[in-house]
TORKOL-4160 file (C-alpha; in steps of 0.2 Angstrom, whole numbers, padded with zeros to 4 digits, m for minus):
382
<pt num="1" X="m0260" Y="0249" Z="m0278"/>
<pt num="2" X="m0275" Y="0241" Z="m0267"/>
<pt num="3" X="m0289" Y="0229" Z="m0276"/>
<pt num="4" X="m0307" Y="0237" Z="m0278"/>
<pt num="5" X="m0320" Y="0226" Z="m0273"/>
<pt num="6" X="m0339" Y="0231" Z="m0282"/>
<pt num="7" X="m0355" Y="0226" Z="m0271"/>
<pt num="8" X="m0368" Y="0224" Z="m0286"/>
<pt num="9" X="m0385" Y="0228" Z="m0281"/>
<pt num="10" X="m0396" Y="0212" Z="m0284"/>
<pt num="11" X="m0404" Y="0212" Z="m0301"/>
<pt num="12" X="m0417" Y="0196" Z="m0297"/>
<pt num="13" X="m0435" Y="0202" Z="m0293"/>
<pt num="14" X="m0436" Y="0194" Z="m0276"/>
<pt num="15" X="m0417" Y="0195" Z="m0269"/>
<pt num="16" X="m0417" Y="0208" Z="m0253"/>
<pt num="17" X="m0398" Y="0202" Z="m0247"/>
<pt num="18" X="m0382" Y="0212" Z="m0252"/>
<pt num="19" X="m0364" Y="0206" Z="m0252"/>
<pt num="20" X="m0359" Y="0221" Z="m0240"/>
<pt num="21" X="m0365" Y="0232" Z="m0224"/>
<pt num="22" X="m0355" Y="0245" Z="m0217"/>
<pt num="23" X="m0347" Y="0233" Z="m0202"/>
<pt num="24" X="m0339" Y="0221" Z="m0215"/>
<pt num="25" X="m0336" Y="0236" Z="m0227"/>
<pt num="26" X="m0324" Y="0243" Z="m0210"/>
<pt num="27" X="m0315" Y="0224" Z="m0214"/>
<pt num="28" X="m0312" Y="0226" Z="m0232"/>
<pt num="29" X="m0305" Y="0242" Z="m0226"/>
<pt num="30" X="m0294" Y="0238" Z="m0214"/>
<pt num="31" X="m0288" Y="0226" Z="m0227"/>
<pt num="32" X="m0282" Y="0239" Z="m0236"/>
<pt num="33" X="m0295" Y="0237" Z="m0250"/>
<pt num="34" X="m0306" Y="0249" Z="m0259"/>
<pt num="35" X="m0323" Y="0245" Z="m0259"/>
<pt num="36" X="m0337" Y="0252" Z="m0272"/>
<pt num="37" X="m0357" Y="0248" Z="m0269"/>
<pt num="38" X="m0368" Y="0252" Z="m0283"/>
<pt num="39" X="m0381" Y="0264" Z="m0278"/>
<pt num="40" X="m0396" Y="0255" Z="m0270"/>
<pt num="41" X="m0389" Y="0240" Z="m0264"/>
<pt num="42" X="m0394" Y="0240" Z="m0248"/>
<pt num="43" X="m0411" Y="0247" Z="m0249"/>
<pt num="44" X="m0421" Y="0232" Z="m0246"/>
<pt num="45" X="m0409" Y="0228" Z="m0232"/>
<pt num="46" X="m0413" Y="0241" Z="m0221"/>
<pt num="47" X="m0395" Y="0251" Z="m0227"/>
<pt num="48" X="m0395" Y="0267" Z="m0237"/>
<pt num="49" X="m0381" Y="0272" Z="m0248"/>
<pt num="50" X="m0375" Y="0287" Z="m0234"/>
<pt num="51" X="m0371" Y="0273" Z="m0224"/>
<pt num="52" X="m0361" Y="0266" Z="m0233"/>
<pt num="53" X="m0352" Y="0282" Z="m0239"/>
<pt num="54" X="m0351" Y="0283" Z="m0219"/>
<pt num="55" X="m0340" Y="0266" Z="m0218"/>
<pt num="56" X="m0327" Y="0271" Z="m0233"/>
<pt num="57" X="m0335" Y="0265" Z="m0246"/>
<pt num="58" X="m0338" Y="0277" Z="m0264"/>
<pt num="59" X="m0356" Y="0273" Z="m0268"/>
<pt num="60" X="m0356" Y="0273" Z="m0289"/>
<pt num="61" X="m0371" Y="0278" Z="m0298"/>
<pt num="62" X="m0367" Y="0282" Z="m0316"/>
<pt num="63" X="m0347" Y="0283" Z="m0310"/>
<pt num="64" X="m0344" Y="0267" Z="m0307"/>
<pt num="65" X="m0327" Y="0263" Z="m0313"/>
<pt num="66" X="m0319" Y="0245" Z="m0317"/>
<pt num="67" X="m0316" Y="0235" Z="m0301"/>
<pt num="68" X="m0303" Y="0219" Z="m0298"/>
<pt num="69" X="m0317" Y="0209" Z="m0289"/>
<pt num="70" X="m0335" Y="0209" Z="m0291"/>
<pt num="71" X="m0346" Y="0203" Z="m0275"/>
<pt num="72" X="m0362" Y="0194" Z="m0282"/>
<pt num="73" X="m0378" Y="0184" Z="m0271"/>
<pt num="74" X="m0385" Y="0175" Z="m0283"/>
<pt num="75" X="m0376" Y="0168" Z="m0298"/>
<pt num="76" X="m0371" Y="0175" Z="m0310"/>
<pt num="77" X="m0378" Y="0175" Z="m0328"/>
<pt num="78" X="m0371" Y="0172" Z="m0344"/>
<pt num="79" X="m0373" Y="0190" Z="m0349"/>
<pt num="80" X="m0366" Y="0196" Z="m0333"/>
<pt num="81" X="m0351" Y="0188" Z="m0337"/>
<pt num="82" X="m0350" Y="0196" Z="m0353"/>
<pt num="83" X="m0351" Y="0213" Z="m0347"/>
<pt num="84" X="m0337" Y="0210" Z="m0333"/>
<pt num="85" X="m0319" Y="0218" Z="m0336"/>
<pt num="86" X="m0306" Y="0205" Z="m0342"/>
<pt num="87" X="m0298" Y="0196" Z="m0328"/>
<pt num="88" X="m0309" Y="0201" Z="m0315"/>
<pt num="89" X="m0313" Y="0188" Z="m0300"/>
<pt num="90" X="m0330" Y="0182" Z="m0295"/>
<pt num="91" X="m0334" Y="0178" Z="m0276"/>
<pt num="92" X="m0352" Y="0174" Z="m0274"/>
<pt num="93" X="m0361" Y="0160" Z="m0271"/>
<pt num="94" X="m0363" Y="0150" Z="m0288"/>
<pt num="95" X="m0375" Y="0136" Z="m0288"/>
<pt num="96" X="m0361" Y="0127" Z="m0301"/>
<pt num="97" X="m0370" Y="0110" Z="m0306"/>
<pt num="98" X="m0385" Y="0121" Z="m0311"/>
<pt num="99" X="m0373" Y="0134" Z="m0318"/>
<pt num="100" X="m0362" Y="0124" Z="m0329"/>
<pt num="101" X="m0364" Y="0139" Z="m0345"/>
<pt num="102" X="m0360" Y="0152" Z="m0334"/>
<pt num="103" X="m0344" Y="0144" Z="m0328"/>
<pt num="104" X="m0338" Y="0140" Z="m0348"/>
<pt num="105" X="m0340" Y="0159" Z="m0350"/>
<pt num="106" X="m0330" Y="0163" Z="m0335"/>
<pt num="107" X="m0318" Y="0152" Z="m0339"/>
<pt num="108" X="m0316" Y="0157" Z="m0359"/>
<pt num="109" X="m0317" Y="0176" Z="m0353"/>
<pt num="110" X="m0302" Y="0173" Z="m0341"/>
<pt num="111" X="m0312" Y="0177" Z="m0326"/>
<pt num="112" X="m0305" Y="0169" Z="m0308"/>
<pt num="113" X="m0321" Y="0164" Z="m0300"/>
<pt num="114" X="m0323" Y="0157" Z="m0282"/>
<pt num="115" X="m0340" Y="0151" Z="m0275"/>
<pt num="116" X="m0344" Y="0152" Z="m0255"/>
<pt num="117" X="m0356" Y="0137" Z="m0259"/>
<pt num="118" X="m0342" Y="0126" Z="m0263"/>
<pt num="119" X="m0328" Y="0130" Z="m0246"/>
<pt num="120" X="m0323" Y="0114" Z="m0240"/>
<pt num="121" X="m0331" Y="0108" Z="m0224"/>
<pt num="122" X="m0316" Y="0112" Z="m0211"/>
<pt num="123" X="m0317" Y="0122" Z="m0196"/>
<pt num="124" X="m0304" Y="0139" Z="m0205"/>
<pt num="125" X="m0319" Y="0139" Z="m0217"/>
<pt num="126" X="m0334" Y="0142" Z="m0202"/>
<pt num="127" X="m0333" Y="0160" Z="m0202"/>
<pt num="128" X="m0336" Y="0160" Z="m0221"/>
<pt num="129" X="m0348" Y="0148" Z="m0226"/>
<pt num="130" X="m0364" Y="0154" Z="m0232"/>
<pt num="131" X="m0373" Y="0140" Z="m0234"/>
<pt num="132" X="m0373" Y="0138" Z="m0214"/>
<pt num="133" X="m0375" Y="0156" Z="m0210"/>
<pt num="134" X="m0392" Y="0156" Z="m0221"/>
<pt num="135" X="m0398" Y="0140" Z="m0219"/>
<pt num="136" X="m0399" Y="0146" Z="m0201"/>
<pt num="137" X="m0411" Y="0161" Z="m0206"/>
<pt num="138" X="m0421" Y="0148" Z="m0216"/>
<pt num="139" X="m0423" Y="0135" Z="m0202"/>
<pt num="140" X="m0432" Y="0149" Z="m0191"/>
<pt num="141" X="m0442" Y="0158" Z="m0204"/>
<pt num="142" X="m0451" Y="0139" Z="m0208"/>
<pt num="143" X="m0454" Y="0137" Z="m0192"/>
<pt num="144" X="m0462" Y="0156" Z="m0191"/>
<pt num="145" X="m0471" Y="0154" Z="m0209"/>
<pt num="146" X="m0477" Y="0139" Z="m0200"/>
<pt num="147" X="m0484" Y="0146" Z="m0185"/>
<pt num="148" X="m0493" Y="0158" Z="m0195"/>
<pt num="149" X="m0501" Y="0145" Z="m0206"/>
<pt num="150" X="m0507" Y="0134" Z="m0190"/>
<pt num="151" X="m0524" Y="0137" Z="m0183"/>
<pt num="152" X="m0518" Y="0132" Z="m0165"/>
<pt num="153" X="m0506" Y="0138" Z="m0154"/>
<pt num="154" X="m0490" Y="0128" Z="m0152"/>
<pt num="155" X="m0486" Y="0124" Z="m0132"/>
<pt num="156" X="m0497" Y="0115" Z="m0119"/>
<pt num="157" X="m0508" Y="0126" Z="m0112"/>
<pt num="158" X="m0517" Y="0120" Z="m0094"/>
<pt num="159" X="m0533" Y="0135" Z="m0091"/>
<pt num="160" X="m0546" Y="0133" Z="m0080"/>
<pt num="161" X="m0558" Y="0132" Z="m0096"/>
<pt num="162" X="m0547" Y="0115" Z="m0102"/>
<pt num="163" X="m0530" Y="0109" Z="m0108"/>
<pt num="164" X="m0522" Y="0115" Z="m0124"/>
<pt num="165" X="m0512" Y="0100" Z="m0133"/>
<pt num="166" X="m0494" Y="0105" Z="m0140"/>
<pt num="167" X="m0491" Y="0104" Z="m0158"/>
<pt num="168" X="m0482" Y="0089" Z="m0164"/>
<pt num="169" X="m0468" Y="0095" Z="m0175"/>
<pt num="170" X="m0458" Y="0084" Z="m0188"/>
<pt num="171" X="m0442" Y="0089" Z="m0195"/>
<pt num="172" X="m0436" Y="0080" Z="m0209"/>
<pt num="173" X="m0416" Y="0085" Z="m0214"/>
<pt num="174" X="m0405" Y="0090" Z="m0198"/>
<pt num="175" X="m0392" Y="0100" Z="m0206"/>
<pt num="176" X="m0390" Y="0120" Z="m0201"/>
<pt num="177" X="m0410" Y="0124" Z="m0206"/>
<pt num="178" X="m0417" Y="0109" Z="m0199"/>
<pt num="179" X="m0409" Y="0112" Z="m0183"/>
<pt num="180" X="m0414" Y="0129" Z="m0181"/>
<pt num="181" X="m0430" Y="0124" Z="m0185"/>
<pt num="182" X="m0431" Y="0111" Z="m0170"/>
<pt num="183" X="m0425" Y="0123" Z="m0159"/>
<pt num="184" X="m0436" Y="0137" Z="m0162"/>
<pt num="185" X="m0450" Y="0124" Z="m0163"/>
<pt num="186" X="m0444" Y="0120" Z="m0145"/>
<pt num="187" X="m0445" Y="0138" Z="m0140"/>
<pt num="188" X="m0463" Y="0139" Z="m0146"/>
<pt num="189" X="m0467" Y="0125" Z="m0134"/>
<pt num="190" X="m0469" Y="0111" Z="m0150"/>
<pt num="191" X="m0466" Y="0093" Z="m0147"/>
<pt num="192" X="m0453" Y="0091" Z="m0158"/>
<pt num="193" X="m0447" Y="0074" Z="m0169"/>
<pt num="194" X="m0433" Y="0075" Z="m0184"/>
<pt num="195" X="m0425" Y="0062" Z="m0196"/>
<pt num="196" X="m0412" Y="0062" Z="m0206"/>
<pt num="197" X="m0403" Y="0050" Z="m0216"/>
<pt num="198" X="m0385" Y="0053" Z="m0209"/>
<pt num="199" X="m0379" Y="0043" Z="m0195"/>
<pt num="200" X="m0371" Y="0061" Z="m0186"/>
<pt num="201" X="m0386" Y="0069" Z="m0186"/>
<pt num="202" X="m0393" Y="0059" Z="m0171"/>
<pt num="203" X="m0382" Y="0066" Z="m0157"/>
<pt num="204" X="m0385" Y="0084" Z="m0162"/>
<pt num="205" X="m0405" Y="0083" Z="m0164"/>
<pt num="206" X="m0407" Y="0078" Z="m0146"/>
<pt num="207" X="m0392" Y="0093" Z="m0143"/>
<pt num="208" X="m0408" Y="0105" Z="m0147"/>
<pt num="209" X="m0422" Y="0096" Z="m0139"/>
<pt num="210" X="m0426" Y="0085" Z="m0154"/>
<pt num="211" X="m0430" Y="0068" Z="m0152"/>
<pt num="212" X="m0423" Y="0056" Z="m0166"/>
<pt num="213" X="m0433" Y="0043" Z="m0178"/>
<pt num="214" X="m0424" Y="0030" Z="m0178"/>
<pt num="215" X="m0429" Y="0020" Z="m0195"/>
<pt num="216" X="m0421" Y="0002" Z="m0200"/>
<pt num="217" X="m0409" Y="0010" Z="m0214"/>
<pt num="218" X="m0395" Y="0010" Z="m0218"/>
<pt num="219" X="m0387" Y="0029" Z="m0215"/>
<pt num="220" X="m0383" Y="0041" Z="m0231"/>
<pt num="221" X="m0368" Y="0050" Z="m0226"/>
<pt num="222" X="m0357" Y="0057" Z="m0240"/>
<pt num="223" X="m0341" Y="0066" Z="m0238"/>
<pt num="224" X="m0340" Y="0084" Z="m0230"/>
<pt num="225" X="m0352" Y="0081" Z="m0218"/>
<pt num="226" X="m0367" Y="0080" Z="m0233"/>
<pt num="227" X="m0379" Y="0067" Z="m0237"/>
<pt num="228" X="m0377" Y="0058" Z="m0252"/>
<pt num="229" X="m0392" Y="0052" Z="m0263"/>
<pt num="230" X="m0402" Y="0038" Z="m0261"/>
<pt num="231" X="m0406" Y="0024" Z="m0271"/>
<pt num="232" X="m0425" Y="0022" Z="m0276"/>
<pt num="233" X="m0427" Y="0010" Z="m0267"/>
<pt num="234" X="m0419" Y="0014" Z="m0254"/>
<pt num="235" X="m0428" Y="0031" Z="m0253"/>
<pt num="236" X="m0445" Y="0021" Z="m0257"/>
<pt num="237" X="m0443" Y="0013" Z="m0242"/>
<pt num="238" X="m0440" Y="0028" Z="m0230"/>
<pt num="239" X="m0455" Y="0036" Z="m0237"/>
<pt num="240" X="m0465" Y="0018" Z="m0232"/>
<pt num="241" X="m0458" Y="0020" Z="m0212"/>
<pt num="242" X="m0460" Y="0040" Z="m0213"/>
<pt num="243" X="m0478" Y="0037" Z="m0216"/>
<pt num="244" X="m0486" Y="0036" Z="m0200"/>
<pt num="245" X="m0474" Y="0053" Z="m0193"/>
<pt num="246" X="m0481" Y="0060" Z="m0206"/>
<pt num="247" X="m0499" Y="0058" Z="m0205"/>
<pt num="248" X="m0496" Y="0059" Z="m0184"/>
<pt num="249" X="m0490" Y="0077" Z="m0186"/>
<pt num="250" X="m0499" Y="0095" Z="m0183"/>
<pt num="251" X="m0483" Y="0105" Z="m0194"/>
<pt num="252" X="m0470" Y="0094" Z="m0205"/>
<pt num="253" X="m0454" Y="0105" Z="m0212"/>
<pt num="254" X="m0442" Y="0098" Z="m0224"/>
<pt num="255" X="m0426" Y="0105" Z="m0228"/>
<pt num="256" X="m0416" Y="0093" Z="m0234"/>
<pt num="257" X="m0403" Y="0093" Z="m0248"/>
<pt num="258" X="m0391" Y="0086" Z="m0258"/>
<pt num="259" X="m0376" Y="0096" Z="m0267"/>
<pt num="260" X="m0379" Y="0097" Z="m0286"/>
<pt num="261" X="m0393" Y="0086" Z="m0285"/>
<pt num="262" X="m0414" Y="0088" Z="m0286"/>
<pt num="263" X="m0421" Y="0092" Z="m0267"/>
<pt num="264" X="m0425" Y="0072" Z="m0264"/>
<pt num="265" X="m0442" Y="0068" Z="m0262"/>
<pt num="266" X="m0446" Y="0065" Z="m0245"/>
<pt num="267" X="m0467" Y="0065" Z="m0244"/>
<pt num="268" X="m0477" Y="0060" Z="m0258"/>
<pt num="269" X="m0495" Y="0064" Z="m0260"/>
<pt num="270" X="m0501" Y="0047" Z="m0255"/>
<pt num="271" X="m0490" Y="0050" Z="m0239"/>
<pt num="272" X="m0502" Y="0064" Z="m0235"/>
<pt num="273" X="m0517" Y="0058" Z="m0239"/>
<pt num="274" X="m0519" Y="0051" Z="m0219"/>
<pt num="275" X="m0514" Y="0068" Z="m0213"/>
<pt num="276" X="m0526" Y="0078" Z="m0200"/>
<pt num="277" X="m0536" Y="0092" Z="m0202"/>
<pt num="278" X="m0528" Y="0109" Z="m0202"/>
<pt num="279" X="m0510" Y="0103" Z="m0203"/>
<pt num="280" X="m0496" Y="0114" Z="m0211"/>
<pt num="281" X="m0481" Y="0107" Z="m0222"/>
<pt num="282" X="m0468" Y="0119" Z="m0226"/>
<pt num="283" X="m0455" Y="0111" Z="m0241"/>
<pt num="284" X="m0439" Y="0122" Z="m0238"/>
<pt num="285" X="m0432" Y="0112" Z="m0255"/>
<pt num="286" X="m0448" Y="0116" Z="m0265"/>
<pt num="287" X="m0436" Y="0128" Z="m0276"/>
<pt num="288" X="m0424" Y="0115" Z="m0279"/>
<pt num="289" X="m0438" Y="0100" Z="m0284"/>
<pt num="290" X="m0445" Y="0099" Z="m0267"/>
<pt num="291" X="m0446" Y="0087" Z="m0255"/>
<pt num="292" X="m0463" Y="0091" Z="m0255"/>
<pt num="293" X="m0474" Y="0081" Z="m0269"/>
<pt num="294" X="m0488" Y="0094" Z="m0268"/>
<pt num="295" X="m0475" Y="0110" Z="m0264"/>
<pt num="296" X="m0475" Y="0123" Z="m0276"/>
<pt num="297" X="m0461" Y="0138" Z="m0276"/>
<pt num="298" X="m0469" Y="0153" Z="m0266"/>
<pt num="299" X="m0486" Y="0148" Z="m0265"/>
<pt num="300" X="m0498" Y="0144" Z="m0251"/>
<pt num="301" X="m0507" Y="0129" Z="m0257"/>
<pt num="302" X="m0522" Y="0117" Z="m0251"/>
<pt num="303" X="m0520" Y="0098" Z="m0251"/>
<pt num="304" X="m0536" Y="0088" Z="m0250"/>
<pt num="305" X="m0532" Y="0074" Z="m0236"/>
<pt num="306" X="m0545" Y="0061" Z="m0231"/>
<pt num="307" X="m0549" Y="0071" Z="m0216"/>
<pt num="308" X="m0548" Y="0087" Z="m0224"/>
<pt num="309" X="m0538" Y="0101" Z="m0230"/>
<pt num="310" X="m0519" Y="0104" Z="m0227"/>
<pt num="311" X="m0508" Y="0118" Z="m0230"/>
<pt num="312" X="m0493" Y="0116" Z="m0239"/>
<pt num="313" X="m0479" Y="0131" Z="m0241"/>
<pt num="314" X="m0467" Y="0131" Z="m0254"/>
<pt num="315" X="m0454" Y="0142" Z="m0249"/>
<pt num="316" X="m0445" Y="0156" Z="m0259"/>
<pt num="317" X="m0431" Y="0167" Z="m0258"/>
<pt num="318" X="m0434" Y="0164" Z="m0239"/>
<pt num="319" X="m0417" Y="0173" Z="m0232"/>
<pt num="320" X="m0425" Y="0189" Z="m0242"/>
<pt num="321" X="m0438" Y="0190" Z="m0229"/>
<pt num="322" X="m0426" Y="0193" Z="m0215"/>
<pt num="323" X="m0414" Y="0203" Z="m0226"/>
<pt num="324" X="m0405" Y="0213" Z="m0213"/>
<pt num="325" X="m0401" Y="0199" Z="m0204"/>
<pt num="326" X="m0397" Y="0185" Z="m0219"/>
<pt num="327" X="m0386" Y="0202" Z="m0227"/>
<pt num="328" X="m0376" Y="0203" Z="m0211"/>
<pt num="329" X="m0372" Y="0187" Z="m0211"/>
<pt num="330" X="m0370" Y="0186" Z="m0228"/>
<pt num="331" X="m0359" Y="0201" Z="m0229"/>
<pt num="332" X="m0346" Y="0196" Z="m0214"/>
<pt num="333" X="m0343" Y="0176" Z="m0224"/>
<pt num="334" X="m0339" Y="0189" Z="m0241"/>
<pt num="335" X="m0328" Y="0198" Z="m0230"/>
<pt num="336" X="m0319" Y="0188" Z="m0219"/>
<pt num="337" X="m0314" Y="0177" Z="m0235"/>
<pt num="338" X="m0308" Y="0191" Z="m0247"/>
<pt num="339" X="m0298" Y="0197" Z="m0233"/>
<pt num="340" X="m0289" Y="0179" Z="m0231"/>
<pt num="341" X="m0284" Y="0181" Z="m0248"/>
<pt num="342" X="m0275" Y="0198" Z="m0246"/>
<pt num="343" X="m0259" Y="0206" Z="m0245"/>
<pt num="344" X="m0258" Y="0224" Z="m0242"/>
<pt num="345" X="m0270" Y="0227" Z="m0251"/>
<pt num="346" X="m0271" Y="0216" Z="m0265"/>
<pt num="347" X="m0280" Y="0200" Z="m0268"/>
<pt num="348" X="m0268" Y="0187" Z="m0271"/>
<pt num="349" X="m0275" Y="0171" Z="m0271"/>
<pt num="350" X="m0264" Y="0158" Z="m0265"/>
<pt num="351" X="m0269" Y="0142" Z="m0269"/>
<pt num="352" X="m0260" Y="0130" Z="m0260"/>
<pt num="353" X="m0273" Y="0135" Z="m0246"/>
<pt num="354" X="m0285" Y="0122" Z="m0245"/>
<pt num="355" X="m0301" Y="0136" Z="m0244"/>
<pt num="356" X="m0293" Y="0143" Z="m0259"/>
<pt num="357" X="m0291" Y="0130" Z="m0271"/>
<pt num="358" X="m0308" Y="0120" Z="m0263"/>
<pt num="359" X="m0317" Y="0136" Z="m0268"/>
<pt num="360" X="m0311" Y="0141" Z="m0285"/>
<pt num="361" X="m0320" Y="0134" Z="m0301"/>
<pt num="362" X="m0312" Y="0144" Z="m0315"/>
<pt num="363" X="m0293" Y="0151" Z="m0318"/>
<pt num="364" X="m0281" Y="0156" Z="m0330"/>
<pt num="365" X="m0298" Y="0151" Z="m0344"/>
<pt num="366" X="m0301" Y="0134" Z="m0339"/>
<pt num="367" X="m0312" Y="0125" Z="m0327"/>
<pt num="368" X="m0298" Y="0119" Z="m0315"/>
<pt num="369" X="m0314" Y="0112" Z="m0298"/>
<pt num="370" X="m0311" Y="0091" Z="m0298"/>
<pt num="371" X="m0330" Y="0091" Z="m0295"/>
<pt num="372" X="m0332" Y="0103" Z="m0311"/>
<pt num="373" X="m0320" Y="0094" Z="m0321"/>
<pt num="374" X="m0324" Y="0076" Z="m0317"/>
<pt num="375" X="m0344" Y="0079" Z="m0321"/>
<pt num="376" X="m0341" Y="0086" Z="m0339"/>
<pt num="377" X="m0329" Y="0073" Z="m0342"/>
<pt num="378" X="m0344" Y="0061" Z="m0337"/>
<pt num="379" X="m0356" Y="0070" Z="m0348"/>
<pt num="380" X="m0343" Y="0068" Z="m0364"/>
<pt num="381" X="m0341" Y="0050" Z="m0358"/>
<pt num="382" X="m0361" Y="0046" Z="m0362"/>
């Protein structure tokens, strides 16, 4: 008998994307799976439920009957778990540090829960990762919110009434988003400088018309291709020699991260206080801490630099602004890997696969992810 796989429509006030569209739908299919969406799921996505009625999927409003796997966007809550079927698996993405409740109730309901935020880092895992496929959405929407924020245009302009200067762009964290957002500063016509603190990141910054600050530290590199977190002091004296990028920039954008940790915090206030005129700063982080002192999460906010105001965006549930896009790509990752763990038909996990035990955090009513397990045992330990 096949497994049924439930798309959940987003409860979250603010959350556009869905797990599923009719093209990965087709995949789950031709798995030989049977997919149910509740009704509404895609509407902020730009997908109505005929669709996905169109694609093989039975659309349930009212009639929705107990499924084998639940697809989910944002994690899951406490009460969620409660109300799922007994031994039903979770794939979604999970935030676990922050989530540490939700994964005891998983794990005491029996629940087999799998987070795409946690796939190792190796190359079977690319076509499933959605922290890459959405980071790459965020990266251009800052450098758009941006765009809209400035009161200049951003290339070199040369009329016959005078010459327009490029904006000056910094980019602090390189991963997916930063990246993007080089290059689609690039595009606009931005002069464009980034930093960040691993020692890979130099290489690929030029590979999108970047240029790299090079700073007298040591790099940051952690396993998995991540950064790992600084030392205060260590991260008090990058923000001493990010200084004078900072106050030389037209449009600053931070996106960097660290797994499981507070955003770190790049620019302090002081930092900004030699900053020009009509500058924008956009904090990708500033809903995970920020990376932005005066950031706050989904406001537009004035900061009162010596020369006068700047603008400073903290974003928020970015990917939702560009729902049909971030829920296609969204969709394919769910797809591609619930289909790598089935077998005519049936999700049967195996986990001698490295994706499949590297993404699992709860089985057979216990915690069983090292990353999980070793931090809980730390917290007993204090």
């Amino acid at each position: 008998m096949s497994s049924t796989v439930l798309v959940r429509a987003e409860p979250a006030a603010g959350e556009k994307r869905v797990a599923a569209t009719p093209d990965s739908i087709r995949k789950l299919k031709a798995a030989g799976l049977e997919i149910q969406v509740e009704a509404g799921a895609g509407r902020f996505a730009g997908i109505d439920d005929a669709s996905y009625r169109s694609a093989g999927a039975h659309v349930a409003d009212g009639d929705r009957s107990p499924a084998d796997v639940l697809f989910h966007v944002r994690p899951l809550s406490v009460s969620d778990v409660q109300a799922l079927p007994a031994g039903t698996i979770t794939v979604g993405t999970v935030d676990p540090f922050n989530n540490i409740d939700v994964l005891r109730a998983l794990a005491s309901a029996g629940h087999t829960s799998f987070a795409l935020d946690f796939l190792p880092r190796i190359s079977r895992a690319q076509s499933m990762d959605v922290l890459s496929s959405q980071a790459l959405i965020a990266g251009y929407k800052c450098v758009l919110l941006a765009a809209d924020a400035f009161d200049r245009i951003f290339p070199m302009t040369m009329t016959a009434a005078g010459t327009l200067a490029p904006a000056r762009v910094l980019v602090l964290g390189a991963g997916v988003a930063g990246l993007q957002a080089i290059a689609t500063s690039k595009r606009l016509g931005g002069v464009v400088s980034a930093y960040d603190v691993r020692s890979s990141s130099a290489e690929e910054v030029r590979s999108v018309g970047g240029t790299f600050i090079s700073l007298d530290l040591e790099a940051a590199d952690a396993s998995g291709g991540y950064a790992r977190e600084l030392g205060e002091a260590r991260a008090q004296r990058q923000r001493e020699l990010l200084t004078p990028y900072v106050e030389a920039a037209d449009i600053i954008i931070t996106t960097a991260a660290v797994p499981g940790r507070p955003a770190p915090r790049l620019i302090t206030s002081a930092m900004m206080a030699g900053m020009k005129a009509g500058s924008v700063v956009v904090d990708l982080a500033a809903e995970t801490g920020g990376n932005v002192e005066a950031s706050v999460p989904g406001e537009r906010t004035r900061f009162s630099a010596s020369a006068g105001d700047v603008t400073v965006i903290g974003v928020k549930d970015i990917h939702s602004e560009l729902a049909v896009d971030s829920s296609k790509l969204l969709a394919m990752n769910f797809a591609n890997f619930l289909t790598a763990l089935t077998v005519d038909g049936v999700v049967v996990p195996d986990f001698s696969d490295e994706i499949v035990s590297g993404s699992c955090l709860t089985h057979d009513g216990a915690i069983v992810h090292p990353r999980i397990t070793e931090l809980l045992t730390e917290e007993v330990a204090r």
